[in-house]
Backbone bond lengths (Angstrom), bond angles and torsions (degrees), N, CA, C in turn:
res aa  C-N    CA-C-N  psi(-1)  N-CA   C-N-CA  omega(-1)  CA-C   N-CA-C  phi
1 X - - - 1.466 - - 1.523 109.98 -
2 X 1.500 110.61 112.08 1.720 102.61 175.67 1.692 100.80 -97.84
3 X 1.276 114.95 141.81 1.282 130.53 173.74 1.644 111.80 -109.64
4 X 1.385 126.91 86.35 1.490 115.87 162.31 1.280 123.47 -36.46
5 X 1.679 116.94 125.91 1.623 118.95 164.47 1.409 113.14 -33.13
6 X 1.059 107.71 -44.60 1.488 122.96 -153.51 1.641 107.53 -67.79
7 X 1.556 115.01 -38.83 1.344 110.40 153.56 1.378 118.74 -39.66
8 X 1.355 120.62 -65.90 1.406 120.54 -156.42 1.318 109.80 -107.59
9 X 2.045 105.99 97.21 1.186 94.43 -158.98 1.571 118.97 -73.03
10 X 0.981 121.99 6.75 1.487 138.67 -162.65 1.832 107.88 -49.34
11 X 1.698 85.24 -42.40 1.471 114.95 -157.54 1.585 117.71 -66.23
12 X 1.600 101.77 -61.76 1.545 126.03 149.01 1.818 127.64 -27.30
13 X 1.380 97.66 -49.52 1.583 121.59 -175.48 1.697 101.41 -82.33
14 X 0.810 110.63 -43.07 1.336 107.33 -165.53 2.035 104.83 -76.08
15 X 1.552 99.97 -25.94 1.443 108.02 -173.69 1.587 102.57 -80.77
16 X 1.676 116.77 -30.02 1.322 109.86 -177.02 1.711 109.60 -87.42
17 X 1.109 98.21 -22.86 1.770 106.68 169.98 1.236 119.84 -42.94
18 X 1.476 109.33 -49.06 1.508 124.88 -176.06 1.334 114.36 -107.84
19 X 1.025 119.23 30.80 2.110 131.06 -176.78 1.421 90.27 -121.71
20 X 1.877 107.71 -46.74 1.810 104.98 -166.45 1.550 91.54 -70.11
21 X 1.392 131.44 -51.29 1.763 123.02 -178.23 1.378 120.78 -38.69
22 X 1.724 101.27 -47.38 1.511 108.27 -162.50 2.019 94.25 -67.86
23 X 1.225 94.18 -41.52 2.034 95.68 -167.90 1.643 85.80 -42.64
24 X 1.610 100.48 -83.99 1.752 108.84 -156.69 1.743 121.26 -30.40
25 X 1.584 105.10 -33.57 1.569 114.61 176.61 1.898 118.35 -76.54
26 X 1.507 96.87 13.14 1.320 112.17 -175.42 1.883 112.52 58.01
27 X 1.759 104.52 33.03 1.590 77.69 -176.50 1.491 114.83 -119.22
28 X 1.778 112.04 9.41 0.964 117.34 158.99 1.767 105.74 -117.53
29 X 1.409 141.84 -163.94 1.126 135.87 -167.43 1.705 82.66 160.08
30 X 2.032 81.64 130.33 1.606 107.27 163.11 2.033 108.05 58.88
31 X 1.150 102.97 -123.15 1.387 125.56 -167.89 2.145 103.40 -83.00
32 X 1.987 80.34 -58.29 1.642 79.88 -172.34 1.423 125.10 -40.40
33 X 1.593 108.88 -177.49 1.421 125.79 -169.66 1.590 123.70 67.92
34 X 1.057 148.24 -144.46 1.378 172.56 -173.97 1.669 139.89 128.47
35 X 1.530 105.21 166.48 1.791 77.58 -152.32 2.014 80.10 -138.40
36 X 1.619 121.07 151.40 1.126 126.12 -177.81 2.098 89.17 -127.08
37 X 1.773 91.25 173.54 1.154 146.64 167.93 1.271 158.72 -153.89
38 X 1.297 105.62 90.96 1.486 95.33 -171.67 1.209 127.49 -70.26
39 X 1.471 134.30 147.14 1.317 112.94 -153.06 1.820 92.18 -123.77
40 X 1.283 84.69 151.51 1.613 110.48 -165.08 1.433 122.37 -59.58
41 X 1.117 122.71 133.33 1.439 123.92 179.92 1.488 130.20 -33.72
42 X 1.868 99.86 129.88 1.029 142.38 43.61 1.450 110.37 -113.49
43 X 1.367 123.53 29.26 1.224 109.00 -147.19 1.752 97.51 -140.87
44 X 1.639 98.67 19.85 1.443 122.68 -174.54 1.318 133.74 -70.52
45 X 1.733 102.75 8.40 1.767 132.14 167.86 1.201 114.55 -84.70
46 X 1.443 119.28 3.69 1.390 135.82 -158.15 1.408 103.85 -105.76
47 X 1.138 123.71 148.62 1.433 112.73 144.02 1.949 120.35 -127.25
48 X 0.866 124.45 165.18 1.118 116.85 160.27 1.596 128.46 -121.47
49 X 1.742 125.25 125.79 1.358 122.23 -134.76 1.796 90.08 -144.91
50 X 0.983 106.12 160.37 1.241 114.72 -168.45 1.964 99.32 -97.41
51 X 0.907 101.59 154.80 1.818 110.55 -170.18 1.568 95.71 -82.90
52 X 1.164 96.41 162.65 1.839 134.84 168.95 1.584 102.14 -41.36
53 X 1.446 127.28 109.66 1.706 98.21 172.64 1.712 128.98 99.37
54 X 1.466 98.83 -1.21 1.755 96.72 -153.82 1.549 80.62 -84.70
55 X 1.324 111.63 174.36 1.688 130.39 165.40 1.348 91.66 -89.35
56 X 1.305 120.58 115.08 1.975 103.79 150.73 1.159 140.00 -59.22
57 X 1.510 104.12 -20.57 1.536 118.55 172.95 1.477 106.39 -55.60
58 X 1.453 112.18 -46.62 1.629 114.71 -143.07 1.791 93.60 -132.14
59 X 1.334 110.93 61.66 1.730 133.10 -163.87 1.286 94.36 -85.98
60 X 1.437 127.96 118.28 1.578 124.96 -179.96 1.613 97.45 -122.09
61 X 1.531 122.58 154.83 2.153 119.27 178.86 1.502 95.27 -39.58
62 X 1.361 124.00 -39.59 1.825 100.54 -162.32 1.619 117.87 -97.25
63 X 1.252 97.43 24.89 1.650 128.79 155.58 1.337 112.04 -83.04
64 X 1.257 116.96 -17.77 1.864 118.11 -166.79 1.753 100.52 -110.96
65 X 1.122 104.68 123.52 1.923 101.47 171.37 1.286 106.31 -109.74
66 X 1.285 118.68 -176.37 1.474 117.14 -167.30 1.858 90.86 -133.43
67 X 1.288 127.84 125.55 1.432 126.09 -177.45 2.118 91.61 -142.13
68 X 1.705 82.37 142.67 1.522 96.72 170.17 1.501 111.85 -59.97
69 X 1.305 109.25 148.13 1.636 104.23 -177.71 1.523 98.77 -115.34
70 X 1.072 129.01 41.03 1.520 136.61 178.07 1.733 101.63 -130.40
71 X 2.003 116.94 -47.37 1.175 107.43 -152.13 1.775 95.93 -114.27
72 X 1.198 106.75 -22.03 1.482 119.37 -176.28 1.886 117.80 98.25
73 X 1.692 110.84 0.60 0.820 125.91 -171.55 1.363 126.83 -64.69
74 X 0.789 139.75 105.69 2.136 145.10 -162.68 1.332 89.44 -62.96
75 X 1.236 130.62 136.36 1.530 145.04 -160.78 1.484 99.96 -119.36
76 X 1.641 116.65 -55.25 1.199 130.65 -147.52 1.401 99.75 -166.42
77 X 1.606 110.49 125.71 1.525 118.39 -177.93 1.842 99.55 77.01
78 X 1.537 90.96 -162.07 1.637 119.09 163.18 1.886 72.43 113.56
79 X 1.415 84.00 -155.25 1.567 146.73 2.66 2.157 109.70 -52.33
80 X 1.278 126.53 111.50 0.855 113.68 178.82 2.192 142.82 -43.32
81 X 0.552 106.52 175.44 1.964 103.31 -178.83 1.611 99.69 -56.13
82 X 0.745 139.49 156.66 1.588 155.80 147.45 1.090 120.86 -30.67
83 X 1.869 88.82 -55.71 1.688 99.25 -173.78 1.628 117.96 -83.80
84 X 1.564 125.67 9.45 1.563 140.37 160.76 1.601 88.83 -17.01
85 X 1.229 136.93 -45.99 1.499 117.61 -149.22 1.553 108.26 -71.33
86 X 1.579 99.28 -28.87 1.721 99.92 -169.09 1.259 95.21 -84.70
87 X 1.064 153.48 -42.28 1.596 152.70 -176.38 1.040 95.17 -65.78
88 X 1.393 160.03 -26.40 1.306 142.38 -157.14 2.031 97.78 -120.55
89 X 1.152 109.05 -15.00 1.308 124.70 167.88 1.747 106.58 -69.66
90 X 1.205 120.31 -51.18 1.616 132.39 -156.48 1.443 69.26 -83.13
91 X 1.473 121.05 -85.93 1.586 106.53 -157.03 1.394 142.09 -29.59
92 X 1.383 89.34 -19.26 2.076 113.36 -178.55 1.799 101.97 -93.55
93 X 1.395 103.22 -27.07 1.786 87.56 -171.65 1.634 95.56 -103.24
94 X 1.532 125.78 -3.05 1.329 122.37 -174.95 1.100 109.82 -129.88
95 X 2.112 117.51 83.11 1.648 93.67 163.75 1.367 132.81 -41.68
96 X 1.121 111.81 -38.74 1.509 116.42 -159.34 1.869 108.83 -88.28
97 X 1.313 117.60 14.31 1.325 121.83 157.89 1.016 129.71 -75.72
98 X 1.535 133.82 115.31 1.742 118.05 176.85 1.721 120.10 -113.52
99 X 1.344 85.56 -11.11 1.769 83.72 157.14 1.510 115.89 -159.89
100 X 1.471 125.07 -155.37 1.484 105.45 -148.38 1.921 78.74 -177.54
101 X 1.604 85.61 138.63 1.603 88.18 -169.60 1.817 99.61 -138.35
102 X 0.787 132.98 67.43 1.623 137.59 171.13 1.836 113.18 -56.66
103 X 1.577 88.31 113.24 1.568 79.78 -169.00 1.899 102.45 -140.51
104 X 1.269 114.44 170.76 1.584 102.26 -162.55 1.982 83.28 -135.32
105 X 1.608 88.05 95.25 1.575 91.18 -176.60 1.370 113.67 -76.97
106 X 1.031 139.63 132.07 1.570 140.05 179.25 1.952 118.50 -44.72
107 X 1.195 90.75 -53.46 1.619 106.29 176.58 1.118 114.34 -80.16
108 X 1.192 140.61 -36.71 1.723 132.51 149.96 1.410 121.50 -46.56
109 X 1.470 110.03 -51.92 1.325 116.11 173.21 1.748 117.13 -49.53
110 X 1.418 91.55 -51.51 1.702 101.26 -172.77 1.655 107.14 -61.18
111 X 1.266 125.37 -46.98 1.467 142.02 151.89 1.777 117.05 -11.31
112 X 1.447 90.39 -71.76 1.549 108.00 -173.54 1.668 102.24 -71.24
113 X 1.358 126.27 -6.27 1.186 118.93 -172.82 1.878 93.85 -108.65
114 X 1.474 141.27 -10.23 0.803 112.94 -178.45 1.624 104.87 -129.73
115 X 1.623 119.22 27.58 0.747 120.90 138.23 1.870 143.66 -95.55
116 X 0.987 110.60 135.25 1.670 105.95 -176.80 1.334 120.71 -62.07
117 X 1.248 123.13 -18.59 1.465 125.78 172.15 1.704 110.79 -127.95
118 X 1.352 116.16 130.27 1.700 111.44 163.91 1.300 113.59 -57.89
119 X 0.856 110.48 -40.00 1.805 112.24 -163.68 1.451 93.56 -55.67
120 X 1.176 134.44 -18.38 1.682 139.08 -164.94 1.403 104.51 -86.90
121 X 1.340 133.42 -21.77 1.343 131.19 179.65 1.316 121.26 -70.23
122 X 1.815 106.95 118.88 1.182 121.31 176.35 1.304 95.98 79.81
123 X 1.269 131.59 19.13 1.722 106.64 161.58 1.852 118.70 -87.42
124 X 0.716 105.39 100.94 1.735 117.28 -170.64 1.434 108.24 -120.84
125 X 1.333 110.28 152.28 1.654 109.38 -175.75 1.305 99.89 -94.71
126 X 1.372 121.05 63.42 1.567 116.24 171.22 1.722 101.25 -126.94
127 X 1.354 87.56 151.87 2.109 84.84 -178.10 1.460 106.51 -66.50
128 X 1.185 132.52 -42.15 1.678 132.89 -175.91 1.640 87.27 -42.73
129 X 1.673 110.21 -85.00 1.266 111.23 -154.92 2.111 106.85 -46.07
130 X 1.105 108.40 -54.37 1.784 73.95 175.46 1.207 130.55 -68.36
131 X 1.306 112.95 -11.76 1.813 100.03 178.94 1.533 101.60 -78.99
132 X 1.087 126.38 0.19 1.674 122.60 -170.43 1.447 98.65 -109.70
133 X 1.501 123.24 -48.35 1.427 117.11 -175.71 1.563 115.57 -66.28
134 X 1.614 126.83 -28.60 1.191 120.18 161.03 1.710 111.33 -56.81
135 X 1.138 133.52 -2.05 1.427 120.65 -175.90 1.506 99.53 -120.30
136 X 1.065 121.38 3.48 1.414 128.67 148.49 1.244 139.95 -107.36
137 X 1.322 98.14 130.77 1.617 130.35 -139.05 2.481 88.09 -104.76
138 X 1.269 109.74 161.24 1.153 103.77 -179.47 1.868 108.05 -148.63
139 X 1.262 102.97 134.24 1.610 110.10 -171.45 1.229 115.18 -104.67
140 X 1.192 136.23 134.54 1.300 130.71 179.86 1.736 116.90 -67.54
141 X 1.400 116.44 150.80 1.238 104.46 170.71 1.345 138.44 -57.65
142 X 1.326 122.65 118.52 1.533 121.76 -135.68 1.845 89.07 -143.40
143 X 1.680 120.66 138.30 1.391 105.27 166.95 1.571 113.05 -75.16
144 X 1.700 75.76 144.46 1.811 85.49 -172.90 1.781 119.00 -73.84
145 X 1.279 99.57 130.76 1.598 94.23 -172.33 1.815 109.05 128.21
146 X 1.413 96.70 -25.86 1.693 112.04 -171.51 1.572 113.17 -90.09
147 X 1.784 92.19 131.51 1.487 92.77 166.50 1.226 141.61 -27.05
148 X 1.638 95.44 -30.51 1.466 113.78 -153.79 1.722 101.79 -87.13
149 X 1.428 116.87 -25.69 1.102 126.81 -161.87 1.795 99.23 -98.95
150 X 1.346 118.10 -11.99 1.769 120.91 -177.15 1.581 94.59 -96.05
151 X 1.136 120.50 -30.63 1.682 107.68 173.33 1.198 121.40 -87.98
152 X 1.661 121.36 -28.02 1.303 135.52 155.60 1.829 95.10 -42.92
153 X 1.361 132.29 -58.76 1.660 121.42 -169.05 1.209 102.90 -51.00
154 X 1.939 109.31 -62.90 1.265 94.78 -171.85 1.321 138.17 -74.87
155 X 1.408 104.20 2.60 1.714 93.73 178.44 1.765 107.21 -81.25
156 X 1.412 105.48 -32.11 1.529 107.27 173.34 1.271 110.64 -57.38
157 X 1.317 136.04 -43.53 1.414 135.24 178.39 1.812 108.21 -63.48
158 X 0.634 96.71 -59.29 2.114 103.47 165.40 1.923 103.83 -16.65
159 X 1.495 74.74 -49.66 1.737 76.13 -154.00 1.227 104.88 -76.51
160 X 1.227 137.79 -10.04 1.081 121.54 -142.64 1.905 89.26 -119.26
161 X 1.118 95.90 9.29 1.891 114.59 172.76 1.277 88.94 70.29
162 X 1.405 146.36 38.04 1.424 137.58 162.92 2.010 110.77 -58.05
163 X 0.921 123.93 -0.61 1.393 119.16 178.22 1.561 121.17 -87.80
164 X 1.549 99.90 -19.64 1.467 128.78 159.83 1.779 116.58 -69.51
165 X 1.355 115.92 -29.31 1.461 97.52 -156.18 1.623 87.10 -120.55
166 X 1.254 141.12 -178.93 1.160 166.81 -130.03 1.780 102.89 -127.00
167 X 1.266 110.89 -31.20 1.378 126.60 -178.16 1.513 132.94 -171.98
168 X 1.116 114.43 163.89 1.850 111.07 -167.57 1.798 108.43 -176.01
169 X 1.445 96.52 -160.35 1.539 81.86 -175.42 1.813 90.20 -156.26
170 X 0.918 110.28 154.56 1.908 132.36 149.49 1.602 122.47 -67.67
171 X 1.460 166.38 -113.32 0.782 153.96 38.11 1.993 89.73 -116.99
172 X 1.522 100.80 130.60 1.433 92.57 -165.95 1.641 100.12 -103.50
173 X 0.848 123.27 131.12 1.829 125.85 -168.58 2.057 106.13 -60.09
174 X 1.146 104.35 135.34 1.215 125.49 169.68 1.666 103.82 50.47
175 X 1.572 110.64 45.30 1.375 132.86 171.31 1.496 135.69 -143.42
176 X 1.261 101.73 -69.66 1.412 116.32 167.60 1.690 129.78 167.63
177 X 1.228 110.16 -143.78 1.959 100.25 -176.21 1.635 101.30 -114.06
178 X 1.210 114.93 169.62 1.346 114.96 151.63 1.197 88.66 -160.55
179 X 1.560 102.63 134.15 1.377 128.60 161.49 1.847 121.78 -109.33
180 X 1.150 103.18 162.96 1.461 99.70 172.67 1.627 129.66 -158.63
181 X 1.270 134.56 142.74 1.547 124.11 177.95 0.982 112.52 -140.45
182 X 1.857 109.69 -141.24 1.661 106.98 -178.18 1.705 99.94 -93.30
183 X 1.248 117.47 -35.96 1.817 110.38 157.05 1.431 129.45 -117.16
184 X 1.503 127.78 171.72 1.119 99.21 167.91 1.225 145.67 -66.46
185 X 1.387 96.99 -17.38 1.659 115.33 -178.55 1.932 92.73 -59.94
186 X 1.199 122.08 -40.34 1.552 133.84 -176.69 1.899 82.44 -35.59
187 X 1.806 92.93 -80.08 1.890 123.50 -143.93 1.845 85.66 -49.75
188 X 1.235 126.82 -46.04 1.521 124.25 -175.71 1.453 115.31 -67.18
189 X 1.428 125.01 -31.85 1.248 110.61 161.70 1.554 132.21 -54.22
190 X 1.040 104.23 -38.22 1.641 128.48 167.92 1.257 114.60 -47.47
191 X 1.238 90.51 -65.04 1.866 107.87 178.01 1.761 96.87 -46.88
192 X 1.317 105.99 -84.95 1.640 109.58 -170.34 1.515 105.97 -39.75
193 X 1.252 139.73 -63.00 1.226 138.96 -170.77 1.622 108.40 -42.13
194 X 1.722 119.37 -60.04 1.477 112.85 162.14 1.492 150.06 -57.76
195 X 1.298 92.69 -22.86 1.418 129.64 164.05 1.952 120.54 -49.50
196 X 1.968 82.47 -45.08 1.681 103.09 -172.17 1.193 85.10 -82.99
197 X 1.333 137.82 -73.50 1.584 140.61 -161.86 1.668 99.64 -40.78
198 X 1.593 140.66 -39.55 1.328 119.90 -158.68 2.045 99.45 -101.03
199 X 1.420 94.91 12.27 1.513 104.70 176.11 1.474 118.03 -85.68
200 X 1.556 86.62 -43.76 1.890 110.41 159.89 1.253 112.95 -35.50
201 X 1.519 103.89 -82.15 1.536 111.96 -163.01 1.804 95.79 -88.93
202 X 1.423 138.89 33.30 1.382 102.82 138.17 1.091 89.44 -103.79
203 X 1.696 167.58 -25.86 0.995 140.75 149.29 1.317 137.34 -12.96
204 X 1.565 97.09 -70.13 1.814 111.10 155.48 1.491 115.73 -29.02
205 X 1.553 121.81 -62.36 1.566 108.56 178.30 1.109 111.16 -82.25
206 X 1.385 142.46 -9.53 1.757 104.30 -177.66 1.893 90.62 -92.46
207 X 1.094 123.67 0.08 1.598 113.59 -179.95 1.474 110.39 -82.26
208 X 1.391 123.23 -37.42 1.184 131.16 136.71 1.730 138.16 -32.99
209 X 1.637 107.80 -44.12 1.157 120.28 -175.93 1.704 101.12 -70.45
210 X 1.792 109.80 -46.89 1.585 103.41 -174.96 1.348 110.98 -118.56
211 X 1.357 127.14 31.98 0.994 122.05 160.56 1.864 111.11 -72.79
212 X 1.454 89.24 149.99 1.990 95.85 -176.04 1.329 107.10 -89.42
């Protein structure tokens, strides 16, 4: 049974709902990022994914394609996002995922660029930042678009016992985040919450850097 997004506008709206949030919070921009859904039973082999190219800011239904989440096959719409491999990767190592939010936060990014080691991101002596950095999982720099780089997510997500919890995140080196839950509104909380923590600590170092 294929079900077009486009029937149920719920699906569409809810993906541009949370593309227009993620733009304004600076954590998607222009073209980048992309955002999935799997859509609800019986028709829960499905996902629904945003196309090749879309603006997230300015996300309209024929921005949304419909692709098998078993074969990778574009059903309806596309040409799908690039990054289909990691969304269709998480969906295979995470029953309990229903959508998937890939986003290229400004302040994480800027973070990971002025620290010398990844493993250093977000380690802060605040309780938020460890209960969040244990649920983040980390990918090596991988080209984006590559097999190699959607099993690289999910094996980091594996580890990090994400099949247990409701939600978690990737942070993929010299790329960006992906988070994920039971909605997107879930995968964007995540996002913003890590987003705030790497706002912290680049604050933290340049106050450090010029303090007298």
């Amino acid at each position: 049974m294929t079900q077009n997004p486009e029937h149920d506008p719920a699906i569409p709206e809810e993906m541009r709902r949370v593309c227009r949030d993620a733009w304004r919070q600076g954590l998607l921009a222009g073209c980048n990022g992309n955002v999935s859904c799997r859509l609800p039973a019986p028709c829960d082999n499905q996902i629904c994914v945003t196309r090749s190219g879309a603006a997230k800011g300015r996300l309209t239904p024929a921005d949304c394609c419909l692709v098998d989440a078993h074969s990778g096959e574009t059903l309806a719409g596309g040409p799908a996002s690039s990054e289909l491999g990691v969304h269709l990767a998480l969906y295979r190592a995470l029953p309990r995922c229903r959508a998937v939010l890939h986003s290229h936060p400004r302040h994480l990014l800027a973070l990971s660029l002025a620290l010398p080691n990844q493993g250093d991101l977000l380690r802060l002596p605040l309780f938020e930042a460890a209960a969040w950095r244990a649920r983040l999982g980390f990918a090596p720099a991988l080209p984006p678009g590559s097999e190699t780089l959607a099993q690289a997510v999910a094996d980091a997500a594996r580890k990090t016992g994400a099949e247990k919890t409701e939600g978690a995140a990737v942070w993929m080196s010299a790329h960006g985040l992906c988070c994920w839950g039971p909605t997107l509104a879930d995968a964007l909380t995540i996002s913003e919450e890590l987003e705030h923590l790497a706002a912290v600590q680049l604050l933290a170092l340049q106050t450090q850097r010029f303090s007298i």
